[in-house]
C-alpha positions in Angstrom: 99.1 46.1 68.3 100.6 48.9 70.5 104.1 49.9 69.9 106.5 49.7 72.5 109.3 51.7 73.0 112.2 53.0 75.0 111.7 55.3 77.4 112.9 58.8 77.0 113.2 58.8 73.3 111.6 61.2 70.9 108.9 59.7 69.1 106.7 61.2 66.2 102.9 59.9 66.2 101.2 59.9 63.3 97.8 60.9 63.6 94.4 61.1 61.1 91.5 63.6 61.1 88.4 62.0 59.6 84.4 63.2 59.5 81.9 60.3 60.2 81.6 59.3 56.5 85.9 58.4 57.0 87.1 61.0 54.7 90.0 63.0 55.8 89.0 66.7 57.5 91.0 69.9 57.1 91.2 71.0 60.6 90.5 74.7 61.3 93.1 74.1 65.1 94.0 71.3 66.3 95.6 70.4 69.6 96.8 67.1 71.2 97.6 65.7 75.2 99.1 62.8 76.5 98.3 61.1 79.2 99.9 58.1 81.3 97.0 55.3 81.7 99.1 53.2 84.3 99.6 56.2 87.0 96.6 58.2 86.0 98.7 60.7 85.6 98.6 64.0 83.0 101.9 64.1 81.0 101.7 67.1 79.0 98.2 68.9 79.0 96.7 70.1 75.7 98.9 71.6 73.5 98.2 73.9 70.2 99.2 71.9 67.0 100.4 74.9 64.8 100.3 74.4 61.1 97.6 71.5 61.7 96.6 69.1 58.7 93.8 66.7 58.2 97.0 64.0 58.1 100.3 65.0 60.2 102.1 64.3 63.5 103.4 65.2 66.9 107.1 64.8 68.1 106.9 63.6 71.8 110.0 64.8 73.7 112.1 62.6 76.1 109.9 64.1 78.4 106.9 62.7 77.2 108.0 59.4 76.6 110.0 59.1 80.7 108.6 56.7 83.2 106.7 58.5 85.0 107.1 56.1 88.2 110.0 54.5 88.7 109.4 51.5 90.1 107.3 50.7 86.9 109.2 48.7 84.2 106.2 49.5 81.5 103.8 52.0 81.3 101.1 52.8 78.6 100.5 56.0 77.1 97.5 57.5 75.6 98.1 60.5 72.7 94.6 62.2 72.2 94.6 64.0 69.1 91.9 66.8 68.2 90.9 69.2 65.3 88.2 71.4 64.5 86.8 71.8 61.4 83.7 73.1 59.9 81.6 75.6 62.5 81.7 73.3 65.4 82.9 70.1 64.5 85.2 67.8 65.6 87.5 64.8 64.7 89.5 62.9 67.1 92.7 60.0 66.9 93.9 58.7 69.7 97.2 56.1 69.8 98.3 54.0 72.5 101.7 53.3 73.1 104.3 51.3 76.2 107.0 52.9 77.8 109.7 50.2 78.6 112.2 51.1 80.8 115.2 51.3 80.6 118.0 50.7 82.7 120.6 53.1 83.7 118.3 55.9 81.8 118.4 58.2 84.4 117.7 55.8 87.6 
């Protein structure tokens, strides 16, 4: 199920680095970008994770989390998180998420 939830408030995404056998990864970097999948639109390009763990999260500002158009009552968000670990490996979690408007936030 993808959580829904009001626009611009701060949210922190829980994210999971794991190697193909599923056991959790001690990232060497990591770095996460969100993305709006209803405009196509970037919201915040990739960004340097600092103190990275194989388990952690990300805060997503107001910012992040605004409707980006405003006609648009609901709009889905993609986080893409990514660390590297090992010599060139890397582990990926992605989370999904809807933006509801709402009103009088800024109309």
């Amino acid at each position: 199920m993808t959580d829904r939830i009001p626009e611009r408030s701060t949210q922190y995404v829980a994210y999971t680095f794991k190697d193909n056998a599923g056991a959790v990864v001690q990232p060497n970097s990591g770095r996460y970008r969100i993305d709006d999948l209803t405009t196509g639109r970037q919201v915040r390009g990739w960004t340097t994770i600092s103190g990275v763990q194989g388990t952690g999260t990300v805060t997503l500002t107001a910012a992040d989390t605004a409707i980006v158009n405003r006609v648009n009552t609901l709009e889905r968000r993609l986080v893409q998180v990514e660390g590297t670990y090992g010599v060139d490996d890397k582990a990926r979690d992605t989370i999904e998420m809807e933006i509801e408007r709402v009103s009088g936030s800024g109309d």
